[in-house]
C-alpha positions as a printed Julia matrix, in Angstrom:
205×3 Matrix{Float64}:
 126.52   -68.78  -112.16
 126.44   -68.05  -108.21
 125.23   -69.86  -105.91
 123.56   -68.76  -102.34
 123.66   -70.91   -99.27
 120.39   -70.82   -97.21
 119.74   -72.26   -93.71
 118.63   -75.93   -93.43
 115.07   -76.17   -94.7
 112.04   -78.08   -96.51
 113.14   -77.13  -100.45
 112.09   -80.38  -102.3
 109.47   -79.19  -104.23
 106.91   -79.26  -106.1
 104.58   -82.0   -103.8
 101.34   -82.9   -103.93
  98.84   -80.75  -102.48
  96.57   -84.02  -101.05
  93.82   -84.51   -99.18
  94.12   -87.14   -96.49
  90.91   -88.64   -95.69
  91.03   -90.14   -91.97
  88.39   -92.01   -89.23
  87.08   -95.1    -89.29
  82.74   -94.25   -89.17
  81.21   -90.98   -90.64
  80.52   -89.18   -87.58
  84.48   -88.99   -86.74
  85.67   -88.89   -90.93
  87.84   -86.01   -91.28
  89.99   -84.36   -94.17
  93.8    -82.89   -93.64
  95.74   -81.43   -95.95
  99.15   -82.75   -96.61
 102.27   -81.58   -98.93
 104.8    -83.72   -96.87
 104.35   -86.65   -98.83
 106.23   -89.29  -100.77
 106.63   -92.78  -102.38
 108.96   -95.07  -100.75
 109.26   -98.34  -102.04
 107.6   -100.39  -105.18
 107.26  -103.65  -103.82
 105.25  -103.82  -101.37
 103.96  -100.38  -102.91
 104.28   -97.81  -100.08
 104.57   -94.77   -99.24
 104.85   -92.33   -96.04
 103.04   -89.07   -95.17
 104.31   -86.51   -92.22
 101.91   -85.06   -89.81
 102.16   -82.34   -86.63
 101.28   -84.61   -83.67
  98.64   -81.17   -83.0
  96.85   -81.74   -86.4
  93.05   -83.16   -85.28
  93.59   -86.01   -87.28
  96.8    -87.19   -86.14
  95.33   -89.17   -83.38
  92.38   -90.23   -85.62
  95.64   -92.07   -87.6
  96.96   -93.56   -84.27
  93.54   -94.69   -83.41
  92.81   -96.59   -86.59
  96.06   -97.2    -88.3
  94.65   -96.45   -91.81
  94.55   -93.62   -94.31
  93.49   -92.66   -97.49
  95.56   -89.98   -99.61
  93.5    -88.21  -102.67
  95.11   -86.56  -105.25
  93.91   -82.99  -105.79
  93.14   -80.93  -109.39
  93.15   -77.48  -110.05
  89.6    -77.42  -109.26
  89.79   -78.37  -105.7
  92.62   -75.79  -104.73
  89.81   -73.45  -102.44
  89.26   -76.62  -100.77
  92.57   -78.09  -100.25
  93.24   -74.86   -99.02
  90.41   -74.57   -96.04
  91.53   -78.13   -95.07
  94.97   -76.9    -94.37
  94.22   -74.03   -92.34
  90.81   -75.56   -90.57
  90.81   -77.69   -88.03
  88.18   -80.35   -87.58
  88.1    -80.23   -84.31
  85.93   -76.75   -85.32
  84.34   -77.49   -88.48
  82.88   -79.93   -90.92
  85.04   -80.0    -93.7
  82.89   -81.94   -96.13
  79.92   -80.02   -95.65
  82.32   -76.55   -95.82
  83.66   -77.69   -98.89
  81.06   -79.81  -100.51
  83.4    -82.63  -101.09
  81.89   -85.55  -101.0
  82.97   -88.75   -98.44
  82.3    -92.14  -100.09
  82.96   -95.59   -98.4
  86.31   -97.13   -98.1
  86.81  -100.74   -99.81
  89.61  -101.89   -98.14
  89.84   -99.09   -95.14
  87.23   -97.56   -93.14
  88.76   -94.19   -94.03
  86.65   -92.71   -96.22
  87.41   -91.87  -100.36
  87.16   -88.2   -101.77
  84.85   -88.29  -104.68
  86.16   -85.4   -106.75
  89.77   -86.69  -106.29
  91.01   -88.47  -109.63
  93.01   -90.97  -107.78
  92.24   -92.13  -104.18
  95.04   -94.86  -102.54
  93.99   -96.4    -99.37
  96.89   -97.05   -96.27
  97.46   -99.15   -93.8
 100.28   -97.76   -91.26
 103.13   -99.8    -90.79
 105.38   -98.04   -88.48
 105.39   -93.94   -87.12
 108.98   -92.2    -86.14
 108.79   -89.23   -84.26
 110.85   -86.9    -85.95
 110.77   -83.06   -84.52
 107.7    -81.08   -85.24
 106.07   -83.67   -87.29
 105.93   -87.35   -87.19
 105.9    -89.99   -90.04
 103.72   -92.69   -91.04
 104.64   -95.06   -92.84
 102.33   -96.91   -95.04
 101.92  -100.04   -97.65
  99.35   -99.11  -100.26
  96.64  -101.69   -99.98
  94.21  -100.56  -102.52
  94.04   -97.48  -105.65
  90.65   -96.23  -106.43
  90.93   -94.26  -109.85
  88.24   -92.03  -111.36
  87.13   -94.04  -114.48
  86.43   -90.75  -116.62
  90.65   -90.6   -117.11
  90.4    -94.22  -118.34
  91.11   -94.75  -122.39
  88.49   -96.84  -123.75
  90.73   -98.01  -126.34
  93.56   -99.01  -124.56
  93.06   -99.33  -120.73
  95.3    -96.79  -119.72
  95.07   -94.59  -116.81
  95.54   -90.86  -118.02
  96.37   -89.21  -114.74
  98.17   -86.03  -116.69
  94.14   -85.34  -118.01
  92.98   -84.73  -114.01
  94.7    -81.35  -113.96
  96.83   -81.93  -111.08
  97.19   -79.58  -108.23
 100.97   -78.91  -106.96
 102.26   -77.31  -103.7
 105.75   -75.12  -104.16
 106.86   -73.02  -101.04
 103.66   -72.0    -99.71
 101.84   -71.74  -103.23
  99.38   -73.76  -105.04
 100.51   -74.64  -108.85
  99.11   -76.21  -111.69
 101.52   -78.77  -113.45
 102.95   -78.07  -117.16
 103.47   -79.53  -120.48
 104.33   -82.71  -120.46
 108.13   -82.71  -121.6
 108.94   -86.68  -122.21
 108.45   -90.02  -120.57
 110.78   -91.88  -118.55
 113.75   -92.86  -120.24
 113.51   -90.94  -123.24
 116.88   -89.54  -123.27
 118.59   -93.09  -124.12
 115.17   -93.96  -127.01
 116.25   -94.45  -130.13
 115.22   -92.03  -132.8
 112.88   -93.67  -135.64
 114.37   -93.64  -138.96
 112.53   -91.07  -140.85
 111.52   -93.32  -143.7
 109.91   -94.81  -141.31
 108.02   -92.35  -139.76
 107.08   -90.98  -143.26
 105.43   -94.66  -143.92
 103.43   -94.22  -140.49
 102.67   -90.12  -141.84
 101.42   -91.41  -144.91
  99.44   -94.49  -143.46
  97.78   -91.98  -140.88
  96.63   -89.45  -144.27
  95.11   -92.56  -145.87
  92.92   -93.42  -142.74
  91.44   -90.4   -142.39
């Protein structure tokens, strides 16, 4: 195997293809679409989005200091799209779209309704960095669509949203789930074991 160096670039991918919902009253709300995204700490939850200072909603970030980033489905590509390559300086991207702007709770920036999982962000510091600058945010609320909720158990089932994911300049769905986090240290089930829970499962039916 070969390997070929490239020049210095943006190659961590896939990313999020999200919506950033921005403005603090619904004559100035405003969508941008963001890939340069990412979590940075747990506790205080937070997490840090990248912006060209020319974007029309980069001062509408300074202005407020809040944010809301909505995760985007398969369904919404066409949209998240148009909000990339629009400005809103020119258009209304919720009536362009259709998506719909609903109240903050604990922001004034507004919450995508078709997204499956909204999280609201207060900035905490900006860095200049070159042709984009970086806020940094602590996650001060999560607004999740209650149709990916399990009645049963109370879990939230993002993978059933669909998920829409950016790779170097194209728009991908995500794939078959392959494990969970730290599956390659579980310990196997003894198959008697397993047979017991088989043959309990045939019973119940």
């Amino acid at each position: 195997m070969s390997k070929i160096s490239w020049r210095p670039g943006t190659m961590v991918y896939p990313v999020p293809a999200a919506l950033v919902s921005v403005g603090a009253t619904p004559d100035e709300w405003n969508l941008l679409t963001v890939a340069w995204i990412g979590t940075v700490c747990s506790d205080p939850a937070m997490l840090s989005i990248s912006v060209r200072p020319e974007r029309h909603s980069f001062s509408l970030i300074e202005k407020t200091g809040e944010f809301t980033v909505n995760l985007t489905t398969v369904d919404m590509a066409r949209s998240v799209d148009w909000c990339g390559v629009r400005s809103g300086a020119q258009y209304d991207k919720w009536k362009e779209t259709g998506l719909v702007p609903i109240p903050g709770e604990k922001v004034k920036s507004p919450t995508v309704e078709q997204s499956p999982l909204s999280i609201e962000c207060v900035v905490r510091s900006r860095t200049d960095l070159g042709t984009h600058t970086m806020f940094l945010a602590e996650v001060v609320n999560v607004r999740a669509d209650s149709r990916y909720m399990d009645p049963e158990t109370g879990r939230f089932m993002l993978e059933k949203a669909n998920l829409l994911a950016y790779v170097h300049g194209h728009y991908y769905a995500l794939g078959d789930m392959i494990g969970k986090f730290g599956f390659s240290v579980q310990k196997k089930k003894p198959e008697a074991t397993k047979k017991k829970k088989q043959e309990a499962s045939e019973k119940n039916k």
